[in-house]
SENU-450693 format. One record per residue (C-alpha): x, y, z; residue in three letters. Coordinates in steps of 0.5 Angstrom, whole numbers, padded with zeros to 4 digits, always signed. Layout:
N
XYZALA/...
***
This chain:
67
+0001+0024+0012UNK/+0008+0022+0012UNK/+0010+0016+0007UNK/+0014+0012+0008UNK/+0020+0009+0002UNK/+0019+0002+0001UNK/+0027+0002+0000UNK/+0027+0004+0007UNK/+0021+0000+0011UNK/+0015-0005+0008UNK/+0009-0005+0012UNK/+0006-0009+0018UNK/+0000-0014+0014UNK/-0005-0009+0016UNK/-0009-0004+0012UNK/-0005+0001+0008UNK/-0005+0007+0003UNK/+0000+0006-0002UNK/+0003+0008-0009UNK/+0003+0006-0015UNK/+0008+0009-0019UNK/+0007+0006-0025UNK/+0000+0008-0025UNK/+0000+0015-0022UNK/-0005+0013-0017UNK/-0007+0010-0010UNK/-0010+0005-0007UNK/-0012+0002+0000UNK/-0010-0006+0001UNK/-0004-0010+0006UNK/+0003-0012+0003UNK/+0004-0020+0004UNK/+0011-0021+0006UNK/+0010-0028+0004UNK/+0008-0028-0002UNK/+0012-0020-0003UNK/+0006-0017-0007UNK/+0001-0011-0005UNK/-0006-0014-0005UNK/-0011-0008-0007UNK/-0018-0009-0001UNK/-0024-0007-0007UNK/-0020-0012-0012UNK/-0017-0018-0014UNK/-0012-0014-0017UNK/-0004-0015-0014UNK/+0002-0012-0015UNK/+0009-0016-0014UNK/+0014-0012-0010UNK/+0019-0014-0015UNK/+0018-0010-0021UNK/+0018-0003-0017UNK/+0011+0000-0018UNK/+0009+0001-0012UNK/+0014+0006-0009UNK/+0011+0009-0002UNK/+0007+0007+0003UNK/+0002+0010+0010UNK/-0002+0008+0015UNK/-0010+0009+0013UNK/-0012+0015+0017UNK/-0018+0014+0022UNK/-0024+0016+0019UNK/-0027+0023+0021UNK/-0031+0024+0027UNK/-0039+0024+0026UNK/-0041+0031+0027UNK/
***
């Protein structure tokens, strides 16, 4: 994975891994430009890109190959 600075790029609105920092952890979902806030896919939670929780973010890597 090579994570990318929210300071230096934002996503495409397209599913991405991204960290919260606030929170310790990693959550898969789609940065809204419009409304600036990282949406989380499983939830209804979301985090505004102003209060700088969410410092990284990565493409969702594709899935294994069946064996």
């Amino acid at each position: 994975m090579a994570w990318v600075s929210v300071e230096d790029q934002l996503p495409p609105e397209i599913d991405v891994i991204f960290y919260i920092a606030e929170l310790g952890e990693a959550a898969i979902g789609t940065y809204n430009k419009h409304t600036k806030r990282w949406m989380v896919s499983y939830s209804d939670a979301y985090f505004a890109n102003s209060n700088n929780w969410v410092t990284h973010w990565d493409v969702v890597p594709d899935p294994p190959e069946t064996l």
